[in-house]
VMD Tcl script that draws the C-alpha trace (Angstrom):
set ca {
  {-7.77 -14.94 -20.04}
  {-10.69 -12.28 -19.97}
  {-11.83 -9.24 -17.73}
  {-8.36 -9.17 -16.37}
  {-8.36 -5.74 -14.50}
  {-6.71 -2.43 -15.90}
  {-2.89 -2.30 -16.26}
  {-2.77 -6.34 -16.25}
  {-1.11 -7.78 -19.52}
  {-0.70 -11.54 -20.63}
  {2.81 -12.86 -20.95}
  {3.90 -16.47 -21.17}
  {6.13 -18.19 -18.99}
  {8.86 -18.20 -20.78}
  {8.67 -13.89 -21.05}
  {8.61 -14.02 -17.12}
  {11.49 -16.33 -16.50}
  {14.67 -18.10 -17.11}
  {15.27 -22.10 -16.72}
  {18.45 -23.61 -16.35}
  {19.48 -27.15 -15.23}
  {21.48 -28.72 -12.77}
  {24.33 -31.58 -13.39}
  {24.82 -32.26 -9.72}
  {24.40 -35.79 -8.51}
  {24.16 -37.13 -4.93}
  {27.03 -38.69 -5.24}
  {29.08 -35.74 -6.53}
  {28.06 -33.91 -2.60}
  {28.26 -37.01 -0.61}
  {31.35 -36.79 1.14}
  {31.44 -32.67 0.51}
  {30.92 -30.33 3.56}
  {30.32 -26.45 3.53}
  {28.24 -23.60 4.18}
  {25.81 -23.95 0.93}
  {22.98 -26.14 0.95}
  {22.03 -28.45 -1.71}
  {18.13 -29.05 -2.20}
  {16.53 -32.59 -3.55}
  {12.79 -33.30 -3.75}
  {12.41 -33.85 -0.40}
  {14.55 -30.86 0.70}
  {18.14 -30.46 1.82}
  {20.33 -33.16 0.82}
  {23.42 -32.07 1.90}
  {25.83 -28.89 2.33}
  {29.02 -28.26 -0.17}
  {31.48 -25.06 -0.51}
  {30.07 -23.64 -3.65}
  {26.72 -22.56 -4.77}
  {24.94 -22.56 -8.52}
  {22.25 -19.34 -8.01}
  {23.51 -16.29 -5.47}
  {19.90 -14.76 -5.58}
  {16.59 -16.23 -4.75}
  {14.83 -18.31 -7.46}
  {12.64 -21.34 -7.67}
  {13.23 -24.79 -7.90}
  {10.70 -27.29 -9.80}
  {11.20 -30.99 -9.49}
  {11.18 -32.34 -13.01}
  {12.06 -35.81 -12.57}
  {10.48 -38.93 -10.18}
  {8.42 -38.50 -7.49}
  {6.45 -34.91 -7.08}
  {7.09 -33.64 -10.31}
  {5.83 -30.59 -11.03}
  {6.45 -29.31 -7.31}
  {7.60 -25.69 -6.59}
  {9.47 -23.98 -3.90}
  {11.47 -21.12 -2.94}
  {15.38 -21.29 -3.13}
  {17.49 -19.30 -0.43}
  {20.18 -17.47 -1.78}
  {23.48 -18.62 -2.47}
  {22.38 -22.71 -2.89}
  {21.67 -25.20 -5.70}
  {19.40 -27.96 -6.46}
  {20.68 -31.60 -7.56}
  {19.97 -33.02 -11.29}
  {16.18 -33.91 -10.75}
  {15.26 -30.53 -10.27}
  {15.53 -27.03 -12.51}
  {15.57 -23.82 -11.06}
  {13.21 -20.71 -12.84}
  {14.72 -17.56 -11.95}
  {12.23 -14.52 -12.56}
  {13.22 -11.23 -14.54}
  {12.85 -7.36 -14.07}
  {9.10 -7.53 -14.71}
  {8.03 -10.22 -12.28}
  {8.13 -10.82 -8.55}
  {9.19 -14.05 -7.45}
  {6.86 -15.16 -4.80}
  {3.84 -14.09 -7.20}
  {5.91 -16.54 -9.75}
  {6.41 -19.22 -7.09}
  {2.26 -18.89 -6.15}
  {0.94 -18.79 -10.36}
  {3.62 -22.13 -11.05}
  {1.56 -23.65 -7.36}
  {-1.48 -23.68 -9.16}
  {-0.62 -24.82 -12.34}
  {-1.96 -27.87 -13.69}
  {1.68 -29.73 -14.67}
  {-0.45 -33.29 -15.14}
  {-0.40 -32.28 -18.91}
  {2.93 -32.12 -19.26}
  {3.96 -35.29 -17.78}
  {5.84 -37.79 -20.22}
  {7.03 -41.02 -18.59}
  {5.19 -43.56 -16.86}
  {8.01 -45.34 -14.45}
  {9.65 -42.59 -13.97}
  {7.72 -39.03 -14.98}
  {9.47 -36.20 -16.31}
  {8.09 -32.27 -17.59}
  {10.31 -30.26 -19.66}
  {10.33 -26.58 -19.53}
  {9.81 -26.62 -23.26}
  {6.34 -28.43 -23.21}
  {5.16 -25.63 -20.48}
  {6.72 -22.38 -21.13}
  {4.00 -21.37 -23.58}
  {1.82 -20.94 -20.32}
  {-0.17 -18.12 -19.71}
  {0.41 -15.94 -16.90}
  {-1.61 -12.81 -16.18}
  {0.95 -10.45 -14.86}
  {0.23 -6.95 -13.06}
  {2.32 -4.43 -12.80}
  {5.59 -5.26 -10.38}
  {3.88 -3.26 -7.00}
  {0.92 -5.08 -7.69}
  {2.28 -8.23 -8.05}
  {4.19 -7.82 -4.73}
  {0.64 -6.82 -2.94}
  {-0.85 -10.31 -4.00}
  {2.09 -12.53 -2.55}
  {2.09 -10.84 0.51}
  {-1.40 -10.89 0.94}
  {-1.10 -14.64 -0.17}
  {1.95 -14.95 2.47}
  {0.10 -13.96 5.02}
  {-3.04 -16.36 4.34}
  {-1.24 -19.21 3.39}
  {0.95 -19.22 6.25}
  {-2.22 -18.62 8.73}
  {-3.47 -21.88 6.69}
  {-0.24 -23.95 7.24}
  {-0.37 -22.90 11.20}
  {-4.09 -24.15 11.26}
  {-3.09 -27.51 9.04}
  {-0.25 -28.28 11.01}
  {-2.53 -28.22 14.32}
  {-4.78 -30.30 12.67}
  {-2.43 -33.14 11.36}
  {-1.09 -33.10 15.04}
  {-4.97 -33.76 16.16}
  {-5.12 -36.60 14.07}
  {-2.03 -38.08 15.18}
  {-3.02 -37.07 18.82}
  {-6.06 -39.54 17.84}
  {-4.04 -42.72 16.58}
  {-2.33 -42.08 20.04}
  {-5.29 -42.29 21.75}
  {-6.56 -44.79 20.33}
  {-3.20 -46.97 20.96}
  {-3.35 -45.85 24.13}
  {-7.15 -47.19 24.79}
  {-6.21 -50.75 23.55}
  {-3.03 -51.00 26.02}
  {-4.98 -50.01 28.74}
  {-7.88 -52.52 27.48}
  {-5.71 -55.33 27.23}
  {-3.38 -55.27 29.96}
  {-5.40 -54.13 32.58}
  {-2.34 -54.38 34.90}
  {-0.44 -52.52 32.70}
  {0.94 -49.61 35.52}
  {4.18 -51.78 36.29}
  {6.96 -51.41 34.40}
  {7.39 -55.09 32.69}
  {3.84 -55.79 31.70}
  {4.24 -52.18 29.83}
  {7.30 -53.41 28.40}
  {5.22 -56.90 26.65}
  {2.21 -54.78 25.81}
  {4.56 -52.40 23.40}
  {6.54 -56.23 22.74}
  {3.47 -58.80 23.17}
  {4.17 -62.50 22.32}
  {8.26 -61.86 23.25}
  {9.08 -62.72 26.91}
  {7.27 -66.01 28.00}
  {5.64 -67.81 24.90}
  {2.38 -68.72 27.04}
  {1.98 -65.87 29.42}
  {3.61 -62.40 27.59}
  {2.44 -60.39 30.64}
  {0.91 -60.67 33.81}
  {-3.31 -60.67 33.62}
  {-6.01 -60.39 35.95}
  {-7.17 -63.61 37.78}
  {-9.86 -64.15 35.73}
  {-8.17 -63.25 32.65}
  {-6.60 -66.20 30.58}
  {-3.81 -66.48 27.52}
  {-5.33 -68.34 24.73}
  {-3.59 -68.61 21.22}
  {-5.52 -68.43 18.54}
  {-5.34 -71.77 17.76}
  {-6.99 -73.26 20.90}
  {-9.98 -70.19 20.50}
  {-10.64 -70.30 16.58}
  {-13.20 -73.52 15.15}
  {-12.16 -72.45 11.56}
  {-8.72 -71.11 9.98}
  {-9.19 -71.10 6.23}
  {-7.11 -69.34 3.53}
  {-8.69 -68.65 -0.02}
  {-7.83 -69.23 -3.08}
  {-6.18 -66.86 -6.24}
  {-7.54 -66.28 -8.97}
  {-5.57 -65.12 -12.40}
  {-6.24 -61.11 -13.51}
  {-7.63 -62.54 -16.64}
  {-10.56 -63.85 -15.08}
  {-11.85 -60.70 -13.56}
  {-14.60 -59.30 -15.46}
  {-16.85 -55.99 -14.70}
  {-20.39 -58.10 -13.32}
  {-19.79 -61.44 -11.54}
  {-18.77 -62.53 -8.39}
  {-16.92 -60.56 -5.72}
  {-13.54 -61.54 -4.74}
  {-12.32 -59.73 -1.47}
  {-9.16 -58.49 -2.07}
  {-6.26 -57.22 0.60}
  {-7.14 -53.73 0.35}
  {-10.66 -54.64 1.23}
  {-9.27 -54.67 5.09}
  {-9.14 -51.55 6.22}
  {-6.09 -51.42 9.36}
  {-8.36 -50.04 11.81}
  {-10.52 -53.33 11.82}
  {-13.09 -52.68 9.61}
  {-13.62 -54.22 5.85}
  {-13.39 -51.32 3.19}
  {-15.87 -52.21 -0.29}
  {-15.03 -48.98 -2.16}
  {-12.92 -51.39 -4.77}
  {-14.45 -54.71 -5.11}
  {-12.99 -57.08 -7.77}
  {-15.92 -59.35 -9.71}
  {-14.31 -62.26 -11.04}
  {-16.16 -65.94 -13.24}
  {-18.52 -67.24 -11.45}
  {-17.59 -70.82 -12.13}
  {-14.37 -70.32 -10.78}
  {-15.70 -70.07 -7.37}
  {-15.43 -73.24 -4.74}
  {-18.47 -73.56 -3.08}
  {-17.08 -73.98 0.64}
  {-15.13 -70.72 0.03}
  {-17.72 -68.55 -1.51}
  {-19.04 -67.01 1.74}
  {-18.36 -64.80 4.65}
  {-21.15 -64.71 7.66}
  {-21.22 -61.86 10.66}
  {-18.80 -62.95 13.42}
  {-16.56 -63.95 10.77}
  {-12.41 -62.89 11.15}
  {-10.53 -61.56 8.17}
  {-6.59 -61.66 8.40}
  {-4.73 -60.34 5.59}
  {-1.64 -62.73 5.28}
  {0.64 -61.89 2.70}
  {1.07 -58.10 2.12}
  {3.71 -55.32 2.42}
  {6.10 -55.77 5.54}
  {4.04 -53.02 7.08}
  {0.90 -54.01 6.15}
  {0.47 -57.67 6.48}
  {-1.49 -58.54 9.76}
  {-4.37 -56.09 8.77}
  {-7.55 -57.80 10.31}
  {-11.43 -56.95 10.21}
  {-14.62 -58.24 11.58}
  {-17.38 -59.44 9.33}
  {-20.17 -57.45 10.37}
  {-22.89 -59.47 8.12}
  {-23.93 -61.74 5.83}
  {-21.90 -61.77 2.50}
  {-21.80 -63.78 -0.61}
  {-18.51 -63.02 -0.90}
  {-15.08 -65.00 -1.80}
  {-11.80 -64.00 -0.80}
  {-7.94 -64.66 -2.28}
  {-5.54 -66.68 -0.94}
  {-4.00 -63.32 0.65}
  {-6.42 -63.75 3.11}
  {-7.64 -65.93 5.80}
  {-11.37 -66.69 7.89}
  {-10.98 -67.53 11.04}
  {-14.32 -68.78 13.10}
  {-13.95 -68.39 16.45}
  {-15.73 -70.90 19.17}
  {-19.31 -69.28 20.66}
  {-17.33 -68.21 23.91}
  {-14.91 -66.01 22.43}
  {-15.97 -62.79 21.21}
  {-14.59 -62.14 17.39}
  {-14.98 -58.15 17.77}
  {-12.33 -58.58 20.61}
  {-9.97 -60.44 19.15}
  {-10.27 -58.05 16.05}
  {-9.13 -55.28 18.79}
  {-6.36 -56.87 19.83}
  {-5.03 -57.70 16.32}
  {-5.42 -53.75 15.59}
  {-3.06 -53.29 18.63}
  {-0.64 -55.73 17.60}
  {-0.44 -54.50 14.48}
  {0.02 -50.93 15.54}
  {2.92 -51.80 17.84}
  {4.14 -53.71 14.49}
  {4.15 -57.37 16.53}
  {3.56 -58.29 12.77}
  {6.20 -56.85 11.03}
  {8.45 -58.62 13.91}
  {6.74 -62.22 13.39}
  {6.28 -62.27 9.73}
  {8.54 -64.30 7.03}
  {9.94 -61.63 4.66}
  {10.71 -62.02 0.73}
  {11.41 -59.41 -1.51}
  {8.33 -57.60 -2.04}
  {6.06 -58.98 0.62}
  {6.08 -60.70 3.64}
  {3.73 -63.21 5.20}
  {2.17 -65.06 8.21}
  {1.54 -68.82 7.63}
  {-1.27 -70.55 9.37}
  {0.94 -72.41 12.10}
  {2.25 -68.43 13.27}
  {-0.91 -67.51 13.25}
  {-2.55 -69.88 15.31}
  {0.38 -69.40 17.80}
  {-0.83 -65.89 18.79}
  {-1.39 -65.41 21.92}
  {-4.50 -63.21 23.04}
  {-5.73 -62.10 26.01}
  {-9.28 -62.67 27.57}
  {-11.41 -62.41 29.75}
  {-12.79 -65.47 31.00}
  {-16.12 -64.59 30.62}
  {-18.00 -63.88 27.40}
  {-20.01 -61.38 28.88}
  {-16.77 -59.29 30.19}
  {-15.38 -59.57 26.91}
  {-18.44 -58.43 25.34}
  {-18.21 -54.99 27.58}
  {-14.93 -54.60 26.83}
  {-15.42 -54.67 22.82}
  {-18.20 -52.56 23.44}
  {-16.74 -49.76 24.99}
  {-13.77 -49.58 22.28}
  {-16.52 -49.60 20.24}
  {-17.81 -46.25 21.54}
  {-14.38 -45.13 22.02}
  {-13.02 -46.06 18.14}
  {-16.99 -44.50 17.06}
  {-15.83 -41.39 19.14}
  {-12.26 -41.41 17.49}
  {-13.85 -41.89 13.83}
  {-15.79 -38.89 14.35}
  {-13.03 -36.67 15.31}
  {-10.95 -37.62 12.46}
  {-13.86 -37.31 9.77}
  {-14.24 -33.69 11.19}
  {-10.19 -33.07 10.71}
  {-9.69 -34.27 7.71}
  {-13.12 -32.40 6.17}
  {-11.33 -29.18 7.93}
  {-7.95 -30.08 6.10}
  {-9.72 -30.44 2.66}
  {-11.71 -27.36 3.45}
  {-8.28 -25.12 4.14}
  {-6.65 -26.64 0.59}
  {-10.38 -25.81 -1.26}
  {-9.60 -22.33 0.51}
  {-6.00 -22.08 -0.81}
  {-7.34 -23.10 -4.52}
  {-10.12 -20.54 -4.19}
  {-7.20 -17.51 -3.03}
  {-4.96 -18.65 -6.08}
  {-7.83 -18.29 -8.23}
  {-8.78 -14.90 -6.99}
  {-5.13 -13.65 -6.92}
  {-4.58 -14.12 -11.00}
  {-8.32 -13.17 -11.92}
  {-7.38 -9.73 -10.68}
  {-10.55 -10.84 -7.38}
  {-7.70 -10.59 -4.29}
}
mol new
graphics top color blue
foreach p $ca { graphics top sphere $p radius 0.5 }
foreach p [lrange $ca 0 end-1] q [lrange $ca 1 end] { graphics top cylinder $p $q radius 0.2 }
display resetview
């Protein structure tokens, strides 16, 4: 550390704090009640009649999941067993502490690969550039006061973006049950395929139930292939996570596998084409996208093509499959073993779906949730480029505030 300003020194962690560990369990507070709360990973986990630390100090997760993680413990509390607490000397403020240990690169220190672990040991030797005490207690409140500003204008954001999965459920109820203002047909649409087997809710008069079976010219599964056959240039081999949930096919990880290995009648996927991903996590099996084009492409056995007849639009059906799976019709219908769940070919050509009678109508209607879902896209691009912009800005104010810059 250079050019650090007047009146700054250099200490280590260790010089700036003391760690100490916990030997609580969850099972030592379960059936314990009191005044003093008991912090995990994920926050409180429970209240007992004793406390380990009367002042304010940190804790750090340094087992499992978010490892390396610090916050700010109240007084008079304790953490459980997976976490340590760092409680700052005479010399050192505590938020400034808390901020310096939230931009610290832990990753280093990591040991474990099932379950990760840091040890104070391995990171102590850290340098922290340390101002005199007033000083220090300028730059947390200064970073207070921005980061909380941040967190305000984060927290509106994340409740735009779920504002837009809203909408966008909202758009597909309305699209597909255009009847949907009593109070039983908006019952089914939240429930589809759950009161009568044939007719779920009540459709215009030109409307029409049709399973999938009676609509679809071609259901076809693929076919596995072993990890050991992969290899960095041959053929590609659409995986699950190549289906995106919102109905589109995602190519950002494409697995190549031997050429030779590839059946001719399943190494292809044209435009108009239906991808259903059968066999996945509870929550995630039922993803579906639309072929858009032309693709040499083969695809596992996680996965089926479906061809629909010429007067049935495929982009519709792909809409309605992203609304079944958002109301989680899938989850309900699937068979569940430990690990996965799946939808076999006979459950999935019982779906029912409902159309239009008319290409054409069907055609408008996929169009417009076209524009809408283009619209909706948009929105959320913006959002989330504002949410990395406001953690870029928090990085940049950390960096500032121990360069001496804030």
């Amino acid at each position: 550390m250079t050019h650090l300003p007047q009146g700054w020194e250099v200490k280590t962690i260790e010089n700036v704090c003391k760690n100490s560990n916990s030997n609580l369990a969850l099972k030592d507070i379960k059936d314990k009640s009191g005044d003093y709360p008991v912090f995990g990973a994920s926050g409180i986990v429970g209240y007992v009649d004793f406390f380990h630390k009367a002042q304010e100090c940190l804790g750090i997760i340094k087992d499992g999941a978010g490892v390396g993680r610090v916050f700010v413990l109240p007084k008079q509390s304790s953490v459980i067993g997976t976490l340590s607490y760092l409680e700052n000397n005479e010399t050192t403020n505590l938020k400034y502490l808390f901020y310096f240990l939230k931009n610290l690169d832990f990753s280093k220190y990591i040991l474990g690969s099932a379950i990760p672990h840091i040890y104070f040991r391995d990171y102590k030797k850290e340098q922290i550039p340390l101002p005199p005490l007033k000083e220090q207690g300028r730059i947390a409140g200064i970073l207070d006061l921005a980061f909380e500003k941040i967190d305000t204008s984060t927290e509106l954001l994340k409740a735009n973006l779920a504002n837009l999965d809203e909408l966008a459920k909202s758009v597909l109820d309305r699209a597909f049950n255009p009847l949907g203002d009593s109070a039983d047909s908006t019952e089914s649409t939240q429930n589809p395929n759950t009161h009568d087997a044939q007719s779920p809710y009540p459709l215009p008069q030109h409307w029409e139930w049709k399973s999938l079976g009676e609509i679809a010219s071609v259901i076809q599964s693929g076919f596995a292939i072993n990890k050991s056959n992969e290899i960095a240039d041959g053929y590609i081999h659409l995986r699950t996570h190549n289906i995106a949930t919102d109905g589109n096919l995602n190519f950002e990880t494409l697995v190549k596998v031997k050429k030779e290995l590839i059946k001719e009648q399943q190494s292809f996927i044209e435009e108009g084409d239906i991808l259903f991903n059968n066999t996945n996590s509870t929550e995630l099996v039922g993803k579906t996208a639309l072929v858009t084009q032309n693709y040499n492409y083969a695809f596992s056995n996680h996965i089926t093509k479906i061809k629909l007849f010429n007067q049935y639009s495929p982009k519709l059906v792909v809409f309605y499959f992203v609304l079944l799976l958002k109301n989680k019709y899938f989850e309900r219908i699937c068979h569940k073993w430990i690990g996965q769940s799946g939808i076999n070919t006979d459950k999935l050509k019982q779906i029912q779906i409902p159309l239009p009678k008319d290409i054409k109508e069907q055609k408008q209607i996929a169009m417009h949730l076209d524009s809408v879902f283009d619209k909706i896209q948009k929105l959320k691009e913006l959002y989330n480029a504002q949410l990395q912009d406001y953690e870029e800005l928090k990085q940049s104010l950390l960096t500032q505030a121990f360069s001496g810059k804030l």
